[in-house]
VMD Tcl script that draws the C-alpha trace (Angstrom):
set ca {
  {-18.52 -8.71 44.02}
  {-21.64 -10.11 43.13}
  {-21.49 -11.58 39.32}
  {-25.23 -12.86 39.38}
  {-26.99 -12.41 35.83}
  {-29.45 -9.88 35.91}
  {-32.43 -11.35 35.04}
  {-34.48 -11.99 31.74}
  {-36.89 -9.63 30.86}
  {-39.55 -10.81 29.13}
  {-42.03 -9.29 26.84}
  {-44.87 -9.54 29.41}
  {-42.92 -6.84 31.28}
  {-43.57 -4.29 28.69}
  {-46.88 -5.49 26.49}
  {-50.42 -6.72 27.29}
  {-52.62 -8.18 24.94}
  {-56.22 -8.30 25.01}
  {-59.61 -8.91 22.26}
  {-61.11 -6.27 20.83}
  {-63.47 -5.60 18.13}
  {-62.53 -5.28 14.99}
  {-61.58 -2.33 12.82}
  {-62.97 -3.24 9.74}
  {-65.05 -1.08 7.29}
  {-68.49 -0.79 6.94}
  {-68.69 -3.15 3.97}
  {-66.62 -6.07 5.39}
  {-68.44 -5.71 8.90}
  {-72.22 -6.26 6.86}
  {-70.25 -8.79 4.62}
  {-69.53 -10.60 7.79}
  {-72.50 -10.19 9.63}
  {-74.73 -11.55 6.55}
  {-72.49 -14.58 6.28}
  {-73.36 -14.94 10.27}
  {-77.08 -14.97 9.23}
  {-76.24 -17.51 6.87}
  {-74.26 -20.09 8.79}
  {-76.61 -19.30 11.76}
  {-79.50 -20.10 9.18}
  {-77.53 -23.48 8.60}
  {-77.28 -25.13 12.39}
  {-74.04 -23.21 12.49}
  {-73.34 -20.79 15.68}
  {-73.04 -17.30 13.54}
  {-69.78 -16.54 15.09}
  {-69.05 -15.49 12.11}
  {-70.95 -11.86 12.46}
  {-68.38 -11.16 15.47}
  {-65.75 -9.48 14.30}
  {-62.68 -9.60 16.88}
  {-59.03 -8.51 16.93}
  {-56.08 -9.32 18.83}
  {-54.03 -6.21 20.01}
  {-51.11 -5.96 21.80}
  {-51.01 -3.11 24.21}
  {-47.71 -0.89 25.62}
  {-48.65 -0.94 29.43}
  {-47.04 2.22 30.32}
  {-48.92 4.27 27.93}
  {-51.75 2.13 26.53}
  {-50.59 2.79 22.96}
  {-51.24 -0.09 20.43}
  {-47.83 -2.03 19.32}
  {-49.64 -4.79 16.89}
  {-53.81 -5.52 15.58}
  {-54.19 -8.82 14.05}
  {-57.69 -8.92 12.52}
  {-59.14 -12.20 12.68}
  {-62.67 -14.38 11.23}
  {-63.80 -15.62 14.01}
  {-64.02 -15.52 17.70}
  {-62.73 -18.61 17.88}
  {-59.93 -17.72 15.86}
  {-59.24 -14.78 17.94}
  {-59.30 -16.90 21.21}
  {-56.45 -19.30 19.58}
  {-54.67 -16.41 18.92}
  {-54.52 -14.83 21.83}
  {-53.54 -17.92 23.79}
  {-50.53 -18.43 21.76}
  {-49.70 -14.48 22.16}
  {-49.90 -14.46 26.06}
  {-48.16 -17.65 25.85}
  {-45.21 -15.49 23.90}
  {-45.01 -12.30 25.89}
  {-44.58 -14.92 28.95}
  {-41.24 -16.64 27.27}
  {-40.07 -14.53 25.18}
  {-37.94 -11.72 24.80}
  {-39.14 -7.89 23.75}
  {-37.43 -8.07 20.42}
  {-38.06 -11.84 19.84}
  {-41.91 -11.22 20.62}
  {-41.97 -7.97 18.06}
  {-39.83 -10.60 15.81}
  {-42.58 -13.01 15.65}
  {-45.54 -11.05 15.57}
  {-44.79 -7.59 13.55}
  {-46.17 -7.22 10.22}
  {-42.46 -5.87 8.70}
  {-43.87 -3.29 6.99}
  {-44.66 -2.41 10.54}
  {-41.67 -2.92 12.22}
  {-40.60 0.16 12.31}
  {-43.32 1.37 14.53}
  {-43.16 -0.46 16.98}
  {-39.71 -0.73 18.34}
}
mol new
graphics top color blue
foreach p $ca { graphics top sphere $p radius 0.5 }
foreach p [lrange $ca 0 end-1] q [lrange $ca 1 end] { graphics top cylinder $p $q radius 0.2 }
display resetview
């Protein structure tokens, strides 16, 4: 008899995460891209006009688990580090436990 563990799954098994851009309305999008002008105008590097999102991705169907709308690039590139970081160590349910929205929660279990 072989009593071996079967081994962890983690949630990079099941989910993929990836930048995309965001799904924000009309008015936030020119709200944003004016304030890019701006702090572009300023010596800044306008990264506010880009307007990213973090979304975690089912790979066997492509269908989206969790969007996390961000302000900046920058802020979207943090984020996703620490996600892929996540779906490497953790567990399915202790990645949706950390990252679902609860009123979402339902959805995407």
């Amino acid at each position: 008899m072989n009593s071996e563990p079967a081994p962890q799954l983690h949630a990079a098994d099941e989910f993929d995460v990836d930048l995309e851009k965001s799904s924000e309305g009309p008015m936030r999008a020119a709200t944003r891209w004016a304030a890019g002008l701006v702090d572009a105008f300023f010596g800044g590097d306008g990264s506010e006009a880009v307007g990213a999102a973090v979304v975690v991705h089912r790979l066997n169907d492509h269908s989206e688990v969790i969007r996390v709308n961000t302000g900046t690039i920058e802020e979207a590139e943090s984020l996703l580090g620490m996600m892929r970081s996540d779906l490497a160590e953790l567990s399915h349910e202790d990645f949706l436990d950390r990252w679902s929205p609860a009123d979402n929660e339902e959805n995407v279990s």
